[in-house]
Structures are given as structure tokens and as C-alpha cells.
DRENDO-1510 file (C-alpha; in Angstrom, 1 decimal, always signed):
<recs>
REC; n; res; u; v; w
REC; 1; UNK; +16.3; -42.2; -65.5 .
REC; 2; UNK; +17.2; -39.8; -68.7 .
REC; 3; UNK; +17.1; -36.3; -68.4 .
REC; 4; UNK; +14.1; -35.8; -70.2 .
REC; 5; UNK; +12.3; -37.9; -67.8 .
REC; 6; UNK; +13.6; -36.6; -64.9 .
REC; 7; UNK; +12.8; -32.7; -66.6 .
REC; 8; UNK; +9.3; -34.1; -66.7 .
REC; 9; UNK; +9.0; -35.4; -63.2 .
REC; 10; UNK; +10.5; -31.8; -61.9 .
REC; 11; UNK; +8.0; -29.9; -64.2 .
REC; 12; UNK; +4.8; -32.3; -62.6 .
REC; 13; UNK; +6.3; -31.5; -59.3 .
REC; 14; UNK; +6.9; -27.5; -60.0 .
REC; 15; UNK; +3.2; -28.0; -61.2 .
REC; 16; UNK; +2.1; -29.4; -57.9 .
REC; 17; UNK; +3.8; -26.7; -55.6 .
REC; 18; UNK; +2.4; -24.1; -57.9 .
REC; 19; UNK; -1.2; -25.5; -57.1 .
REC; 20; UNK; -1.0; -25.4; -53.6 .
REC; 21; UNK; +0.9; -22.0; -53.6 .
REC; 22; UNK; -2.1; -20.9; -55.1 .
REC; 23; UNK; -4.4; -23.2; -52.7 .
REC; 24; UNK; -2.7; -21.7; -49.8 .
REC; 25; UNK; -2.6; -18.1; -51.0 .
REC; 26; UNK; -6.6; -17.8; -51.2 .
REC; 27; UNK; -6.4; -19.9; -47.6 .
REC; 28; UNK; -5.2; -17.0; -46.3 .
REC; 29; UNK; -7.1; -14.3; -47.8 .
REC; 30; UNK; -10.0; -15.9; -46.6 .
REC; 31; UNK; -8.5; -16.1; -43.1 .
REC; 32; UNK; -7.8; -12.2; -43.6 .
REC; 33; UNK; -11.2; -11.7; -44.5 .
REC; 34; UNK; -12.5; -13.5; -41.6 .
REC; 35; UNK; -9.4; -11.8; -39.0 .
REC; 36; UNK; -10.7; -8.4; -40.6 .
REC; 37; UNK; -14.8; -8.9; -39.4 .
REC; 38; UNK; -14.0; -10.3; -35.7 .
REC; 39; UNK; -11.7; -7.3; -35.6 .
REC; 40; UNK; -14.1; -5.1; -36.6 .
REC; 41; UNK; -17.2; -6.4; -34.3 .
REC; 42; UNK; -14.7; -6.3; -31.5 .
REC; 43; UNK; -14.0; -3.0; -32.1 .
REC; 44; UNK; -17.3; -1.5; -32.1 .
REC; 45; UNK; -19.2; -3.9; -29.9 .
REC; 46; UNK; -20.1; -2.1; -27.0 .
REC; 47; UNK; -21.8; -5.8; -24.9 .
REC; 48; UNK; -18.9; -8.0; -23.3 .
REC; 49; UNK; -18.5; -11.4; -25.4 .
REC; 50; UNK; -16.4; -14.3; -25.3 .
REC; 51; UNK; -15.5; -17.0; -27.6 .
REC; 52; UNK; -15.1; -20.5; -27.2 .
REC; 53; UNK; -14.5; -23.6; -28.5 .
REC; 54; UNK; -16.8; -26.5; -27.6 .
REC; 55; UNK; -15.5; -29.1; -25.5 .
REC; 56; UNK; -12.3; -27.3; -24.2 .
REC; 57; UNK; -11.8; -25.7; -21.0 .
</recs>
């Protein structure tokens, strides 16, 4: 494989990482979103809750 080539195949890879940087990045600010409202309802509730997940004891 030249050089060129393989420059290519880096710079389509670097492209790739970069894209799910990003994709990964707004995961997680959604999840902070999310974290942020059950942190605030648990907060202030003032009724006992629980959570769980269906089908697991």
C-alpha cells in the first residue's frame, strides 16, 4: 500500500472516530439531562418511590 493510500485510509478512519466522538458526546448529555430530572424529583418528592426494572428481582 503507498503512502497516499494508507494517508487516505487513516484520514476515513480519523473521520469515523470523530463521528462517534461526537455520537457519544450528545449520548451523554442526554444521559445528564435525564441524571439531572430523577435527581431533581428525588429531591423534592415528598411520597416514598421505587424503581424497577421489569423482569428482574
Amino acid at each position: 500500500m503507498t503512502d497516499t493510500k494508507k494517508c487516505k485510509v487513516l484520514q476515513a478512519e480519523v473521520a469515523q472516530l470523530q463521528q462517534r466522538l461526537a455520537e457519544l458526546e450528545q449520548d451523554k448529555h442526554q444521559y445528564e439531562k435525564r441524571e439531572q430530572r430523577l435527581r431533581l424529583m428525588a429531591e423534592t418528592i415528598e411520597e416514598v418511590f421505587w424503581m424497577s426494572t421489569p423482569g428482574i428481582k
